[in-house]
C-alpha positions in Angstrom: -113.8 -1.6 61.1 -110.3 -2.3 60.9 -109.3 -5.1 58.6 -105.6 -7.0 58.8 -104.0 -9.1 56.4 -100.9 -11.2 57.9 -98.0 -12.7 56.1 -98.0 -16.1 56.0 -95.2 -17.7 58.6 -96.4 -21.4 58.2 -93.3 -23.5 56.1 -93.7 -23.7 52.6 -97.0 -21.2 52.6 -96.3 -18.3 49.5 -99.8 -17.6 49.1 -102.0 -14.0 50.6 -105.3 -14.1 51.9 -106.0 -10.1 49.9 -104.7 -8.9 46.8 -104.6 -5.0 46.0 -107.7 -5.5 44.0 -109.3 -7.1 47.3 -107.7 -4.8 49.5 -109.0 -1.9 47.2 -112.5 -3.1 47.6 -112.6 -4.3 51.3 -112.0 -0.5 51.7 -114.9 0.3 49.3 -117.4 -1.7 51.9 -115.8 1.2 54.6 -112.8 -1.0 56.0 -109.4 -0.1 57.0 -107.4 -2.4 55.8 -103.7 -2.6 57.1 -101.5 -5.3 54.8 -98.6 -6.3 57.3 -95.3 -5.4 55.2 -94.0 -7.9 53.2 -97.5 -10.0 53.4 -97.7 -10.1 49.3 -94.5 -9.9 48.8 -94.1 -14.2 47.6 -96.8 -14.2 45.8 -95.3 -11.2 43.3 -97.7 -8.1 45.5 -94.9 -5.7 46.5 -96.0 -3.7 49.0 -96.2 -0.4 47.3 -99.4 -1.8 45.3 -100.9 -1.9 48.0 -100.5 1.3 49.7 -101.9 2.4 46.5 -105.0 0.6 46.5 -105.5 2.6 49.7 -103.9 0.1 52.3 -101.9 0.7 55.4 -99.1 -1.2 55.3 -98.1 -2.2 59.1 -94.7 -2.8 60.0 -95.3 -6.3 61.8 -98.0 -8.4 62.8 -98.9 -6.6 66.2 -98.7 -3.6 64.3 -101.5 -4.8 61.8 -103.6 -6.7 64.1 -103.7 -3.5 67.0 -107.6 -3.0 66.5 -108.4 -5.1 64.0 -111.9 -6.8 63.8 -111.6 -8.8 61.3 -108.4 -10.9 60.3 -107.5 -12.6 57.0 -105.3 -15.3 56.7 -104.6 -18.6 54.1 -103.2 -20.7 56.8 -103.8 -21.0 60.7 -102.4 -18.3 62.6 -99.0 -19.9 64.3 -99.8 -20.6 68.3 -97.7 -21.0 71.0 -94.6 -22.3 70.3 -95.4 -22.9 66.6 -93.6 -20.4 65.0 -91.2 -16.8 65.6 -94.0 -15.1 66.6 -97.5 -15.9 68.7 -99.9 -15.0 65.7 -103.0 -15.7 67.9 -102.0 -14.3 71.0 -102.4 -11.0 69.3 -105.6 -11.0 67.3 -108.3 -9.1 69.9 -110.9 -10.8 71.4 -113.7 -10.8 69.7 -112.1 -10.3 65.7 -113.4 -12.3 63.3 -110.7 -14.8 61.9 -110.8 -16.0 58.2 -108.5 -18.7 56.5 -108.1 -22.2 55.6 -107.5 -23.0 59.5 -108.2 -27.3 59.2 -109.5 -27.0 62.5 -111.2 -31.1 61.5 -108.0 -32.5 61.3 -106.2 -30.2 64.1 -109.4 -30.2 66.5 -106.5 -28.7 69.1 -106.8 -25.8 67.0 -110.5 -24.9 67.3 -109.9 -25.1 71.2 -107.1 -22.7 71.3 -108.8 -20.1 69.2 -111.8 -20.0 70.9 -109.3 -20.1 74.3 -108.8 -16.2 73.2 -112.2 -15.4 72.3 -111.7 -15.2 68.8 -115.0 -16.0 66.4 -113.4 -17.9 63.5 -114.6 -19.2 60.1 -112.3 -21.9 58.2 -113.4 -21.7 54.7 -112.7 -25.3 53.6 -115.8 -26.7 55.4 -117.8 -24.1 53.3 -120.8 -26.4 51.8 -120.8 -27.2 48.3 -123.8 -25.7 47.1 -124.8 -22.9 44.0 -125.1 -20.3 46.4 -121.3 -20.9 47.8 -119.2 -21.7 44.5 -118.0 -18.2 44.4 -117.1 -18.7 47.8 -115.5 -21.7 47.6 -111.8 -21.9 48.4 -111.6 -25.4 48.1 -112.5 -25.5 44.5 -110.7 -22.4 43.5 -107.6 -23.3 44.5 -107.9 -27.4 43.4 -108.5 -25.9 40.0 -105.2 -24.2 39.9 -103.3 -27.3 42.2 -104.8 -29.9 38.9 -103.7 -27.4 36.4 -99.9 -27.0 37.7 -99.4 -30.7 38.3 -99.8 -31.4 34.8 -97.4 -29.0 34.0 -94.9 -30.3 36.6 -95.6 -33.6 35.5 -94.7 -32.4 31.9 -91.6 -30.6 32.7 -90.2 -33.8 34.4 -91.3 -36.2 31.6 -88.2 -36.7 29.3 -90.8 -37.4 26.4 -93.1 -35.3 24.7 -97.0 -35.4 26.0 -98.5 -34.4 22.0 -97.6 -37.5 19.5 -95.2 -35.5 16.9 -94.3 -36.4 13.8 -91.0 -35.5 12.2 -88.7 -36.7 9.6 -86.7 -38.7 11.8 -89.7 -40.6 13.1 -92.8 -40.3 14.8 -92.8 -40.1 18.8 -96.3 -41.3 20.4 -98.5 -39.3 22.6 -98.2 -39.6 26.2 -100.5 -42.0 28.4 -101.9 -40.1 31.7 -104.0 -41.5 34.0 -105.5 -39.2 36.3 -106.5 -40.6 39.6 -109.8 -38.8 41.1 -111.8 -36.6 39.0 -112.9 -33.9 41.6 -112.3 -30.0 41.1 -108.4 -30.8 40.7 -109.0 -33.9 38.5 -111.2 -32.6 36.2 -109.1 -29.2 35.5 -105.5 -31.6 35.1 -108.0 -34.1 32.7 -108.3 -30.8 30.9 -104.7 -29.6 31.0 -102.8 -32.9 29.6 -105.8 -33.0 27.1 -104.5 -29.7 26.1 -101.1 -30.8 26.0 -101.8 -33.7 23.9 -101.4 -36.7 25.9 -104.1 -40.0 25.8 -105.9 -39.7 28.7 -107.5 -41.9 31.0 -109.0 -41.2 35.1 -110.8 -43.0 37.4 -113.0 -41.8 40.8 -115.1 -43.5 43.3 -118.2 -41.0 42.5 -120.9 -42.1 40.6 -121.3 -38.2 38.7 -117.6 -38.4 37.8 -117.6 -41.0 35.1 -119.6 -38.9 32.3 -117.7 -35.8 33.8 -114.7 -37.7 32.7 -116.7 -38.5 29.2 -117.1 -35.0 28.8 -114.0 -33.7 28.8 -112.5 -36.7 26.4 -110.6 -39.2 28.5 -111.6 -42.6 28.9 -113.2 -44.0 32.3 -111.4 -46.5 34.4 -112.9 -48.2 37.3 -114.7 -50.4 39.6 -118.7 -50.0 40.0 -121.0 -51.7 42.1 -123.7 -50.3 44.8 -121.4 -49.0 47.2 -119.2 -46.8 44.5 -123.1 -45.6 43.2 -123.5 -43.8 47.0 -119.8 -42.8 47.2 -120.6 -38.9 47.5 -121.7 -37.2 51.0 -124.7 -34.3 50.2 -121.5 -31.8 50.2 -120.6 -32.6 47.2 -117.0 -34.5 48.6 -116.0 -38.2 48.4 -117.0 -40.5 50.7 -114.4 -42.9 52.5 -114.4 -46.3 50.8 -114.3 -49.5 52.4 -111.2 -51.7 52.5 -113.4 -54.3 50.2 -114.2 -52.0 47.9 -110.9 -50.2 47.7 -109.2 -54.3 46.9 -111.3 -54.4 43.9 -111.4 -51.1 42.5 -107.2 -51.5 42.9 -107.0 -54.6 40.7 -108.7 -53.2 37.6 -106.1 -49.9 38.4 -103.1 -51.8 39.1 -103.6 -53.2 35.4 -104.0 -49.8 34.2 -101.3 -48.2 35.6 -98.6 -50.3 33.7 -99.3 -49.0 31.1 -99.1 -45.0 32.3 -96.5 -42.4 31.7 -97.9 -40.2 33.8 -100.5 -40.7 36.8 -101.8 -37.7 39.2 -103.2 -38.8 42.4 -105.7 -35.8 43.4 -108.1 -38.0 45.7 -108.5 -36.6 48.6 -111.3 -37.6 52.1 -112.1 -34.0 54.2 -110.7 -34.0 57.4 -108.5 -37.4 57.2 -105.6 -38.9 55.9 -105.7 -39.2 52.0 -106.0 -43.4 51.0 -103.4 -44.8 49.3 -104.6 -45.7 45.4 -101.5 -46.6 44.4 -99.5 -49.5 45.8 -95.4 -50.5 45.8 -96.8 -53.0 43.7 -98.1 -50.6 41.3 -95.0 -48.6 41.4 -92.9 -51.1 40.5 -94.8 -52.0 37.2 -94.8 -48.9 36.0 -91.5 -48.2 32.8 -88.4 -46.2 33.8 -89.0 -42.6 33.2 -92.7 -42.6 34.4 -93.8 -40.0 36.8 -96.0 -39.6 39.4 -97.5 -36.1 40.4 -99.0 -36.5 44.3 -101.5 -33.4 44.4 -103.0 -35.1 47.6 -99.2 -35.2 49.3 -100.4 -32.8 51.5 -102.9 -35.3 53.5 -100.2 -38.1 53.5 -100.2 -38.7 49.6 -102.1 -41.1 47.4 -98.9 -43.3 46.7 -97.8 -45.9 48.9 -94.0 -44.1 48.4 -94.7 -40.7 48.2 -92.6 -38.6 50.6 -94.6 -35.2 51.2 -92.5 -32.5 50.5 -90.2 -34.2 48.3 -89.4 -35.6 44.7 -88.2 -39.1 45.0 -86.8 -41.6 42.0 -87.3 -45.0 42.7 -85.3 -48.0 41.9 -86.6 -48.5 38.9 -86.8 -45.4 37.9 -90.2 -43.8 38.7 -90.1 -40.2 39.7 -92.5 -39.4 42.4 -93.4 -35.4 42.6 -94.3 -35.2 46.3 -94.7 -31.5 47.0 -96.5 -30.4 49.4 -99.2 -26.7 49.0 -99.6 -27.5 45.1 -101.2 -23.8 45.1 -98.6 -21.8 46.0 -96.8 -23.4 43.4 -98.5 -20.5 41.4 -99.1 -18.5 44.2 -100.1 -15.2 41.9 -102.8 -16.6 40.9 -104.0 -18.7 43.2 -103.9 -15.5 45.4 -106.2 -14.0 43.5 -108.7 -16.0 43.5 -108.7 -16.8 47.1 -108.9 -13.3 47.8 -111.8 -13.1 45.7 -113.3 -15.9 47.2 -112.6 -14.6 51.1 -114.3 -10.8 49.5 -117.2 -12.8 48.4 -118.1 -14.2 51.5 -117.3 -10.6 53.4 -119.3 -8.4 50.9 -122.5 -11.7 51.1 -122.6 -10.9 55.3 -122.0 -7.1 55.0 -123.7 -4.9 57.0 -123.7 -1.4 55.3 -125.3 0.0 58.1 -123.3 -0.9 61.0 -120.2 -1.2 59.0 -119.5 -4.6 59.8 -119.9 -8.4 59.2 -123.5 -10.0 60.6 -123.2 -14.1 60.2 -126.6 -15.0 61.1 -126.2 -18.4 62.7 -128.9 -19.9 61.4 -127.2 -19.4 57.8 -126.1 -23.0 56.2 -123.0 -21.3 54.9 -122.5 -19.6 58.2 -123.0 -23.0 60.0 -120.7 -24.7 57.5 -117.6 -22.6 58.2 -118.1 -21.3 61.7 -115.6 -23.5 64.1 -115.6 -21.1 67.4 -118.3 -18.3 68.6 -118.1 -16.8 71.8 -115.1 -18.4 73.5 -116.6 -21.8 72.7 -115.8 -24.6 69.8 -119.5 -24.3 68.3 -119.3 -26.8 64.3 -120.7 -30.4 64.9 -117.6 -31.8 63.5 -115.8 -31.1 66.0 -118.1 -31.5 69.2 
């Protein structure tokens, strides 16, 4: 079974979907894994690491993909007229495709992959469940997004985030309000604790609010029947009503006055992220506040974020609107996604035959599975 790893062509995309650790082991399972040159090469994976973890190392993408069964990616492969090259056009038909391919929100997508006959699984819809966390793209790389926006946040604050106390005076601890405690909330909760800021967060979900406890930040929110049914049996936030959203935004609004730093991780699968935080809420906020937009990606939590870009408002707010938070620290986040896309191989291996068997009656199979057979086959997009 040959086994291709593309480079990533999508803008802004530094991440790879194997790793020479991966790589290394995808052969063990009897693969023969060919790492189009240059694939690693943003995410600090030279290609000679690879060719000595036992990999091929193809000269382009046809190159790579010429016999190839199975196909890793992070991103979508690029379609017609998407990119330089016709990525789809020259994976087989009948390969298996892997990769973060947001097929819900691009349902065009799913249609033109199984246009070529290519079986594809698009990791993000994998459900959240014990079986799948070491699976589970989603929360791997969330973890690492919540970590570096705290970071980014820090490096752009012109205070300090600890209170420190010196000679000259004492200089108070930072006030961060983190907006969603999910995967990526929970792991920047943990960061600018850490760094020694106050910390406060708020989310919809009725689990969050001792998860908040736990990890010493304060909760901030609205609660009443709706917000105690606010997560789907996946494990993901539900979409709030408009009602509920007015309400849960005036106890923020008052909250957010008083911030130096709020990260907006909320984010609803497969639609536009909702805006928590208003022009309003912008404008009350002191000169030299920042706000780090983890959910930029889906349209941003802040009424004025501008995805892909850092933006200083009038009165003097900065706005980190960057777009792929995890291939801000595209190492590691790599790594783990690679892990994660092993996982899921090595879980469906078929050390007889060689080869990947995804029984269909699997829930983790059904989950991911957008296209079998030439035809679009997950309920979310029927």
């Amino acid at each position: 079974m040959r086994l291709a790893v593309l480079k990533e062509r999508r803008a802004g995309e530094t991440r790879v979907a194997a790793t020479p650790e991966t790589a290394k082991k995808l052969a063990a399972l009897g693969c023969s894994v060919a790492i189009e040159a240059g694939a690693g090469a943003a995410a600090g994976y030279p290609d000679q690491l690879y060719a000595d973890a036992g990999a091929e190392i193809a000269p382009d993408a046809e190159a790579a993909l010429f016999g190839a069964g199975i196909v890793l990616k992070v991103r979508a492969p690029l379609g017609t007229g998407e990119g330089e090259i016709d990525e789809l056009s020259l994976i087989h038909r009948g390969a298996l495709l892997i990769g973060t391919l947001e097929a819900i929100a691009n349902p065009e997508r799913a249609r033109a992959i199984a246009s070529v006959g290519v079986d594809a699984c698009s990791m993000e819809l994998l459900p959240r469940t014990t079986r799948a966390q070491s699976m589970d793209v989603l929360s791997s790389q969330a973890n690492l997004a919540g970590y570096r926006a705290v970071v980014e946040g820090a490096a752009a604050f012109d205070r300090a985030f600890p209170m420190l106390m010196t000679a000259a005076g004492t200089i108070p601890a930072a006030n961060a309000f983190i907006m969603g405690a999910g995967v990526a909330g929970l792991q920047a909760i943990a960061t600018a604790r850490r760094l020694g800021a106050r910390v406060s967060a708020t989310d919809v979900r009725p689990a969050a609010k001792e998860e908040i406890k736990s990890l010493g930040a304060s909760y901030v929110g609205y609660e009443d029947e709706e917000s105690r049914a606010a997560q789907t049996s996946g494990g993901y936030a539900k979409a709030m009503s408009p009602e509920f959203l007015a309400k849960q935004a005036e106890v923020v609004a008052a909250h957010i006055a008083k911030q130096d730093i709020v990260v907006c991780t909320a984010l609803v699968q497969g639609r536009r992220a909702p805006i928590l935080v208003t022009e309003a809420m912008v404008a009350s906020m002191k000169p030299g506040s920042i706000i780090v937009d983890i959910a930029s990606d889906a349209g941003g939590n802040c009424a004025l974020t501008r995805p892909g870009e850092v933006t200083v408002t009038a009165n003097g707010v900065t706005i980190l609107g960057h777009t792929n938070w995890p291939g801000r620290i595209a190492n590691a986040a790599s790594a783990l996604y690679a892990r994660n896309l092993l996982t899921f191989l090595t879980t469906f291996w078929d050390k007889e035959a060689q080869a990947p068997k995804l029984p269909e009656d699997d829930d983790l199979v059904r989950g991911v599975t957008i296209t079998r057979n030439g035809a679009v086959v997950h309920p979310g997009l029927a």
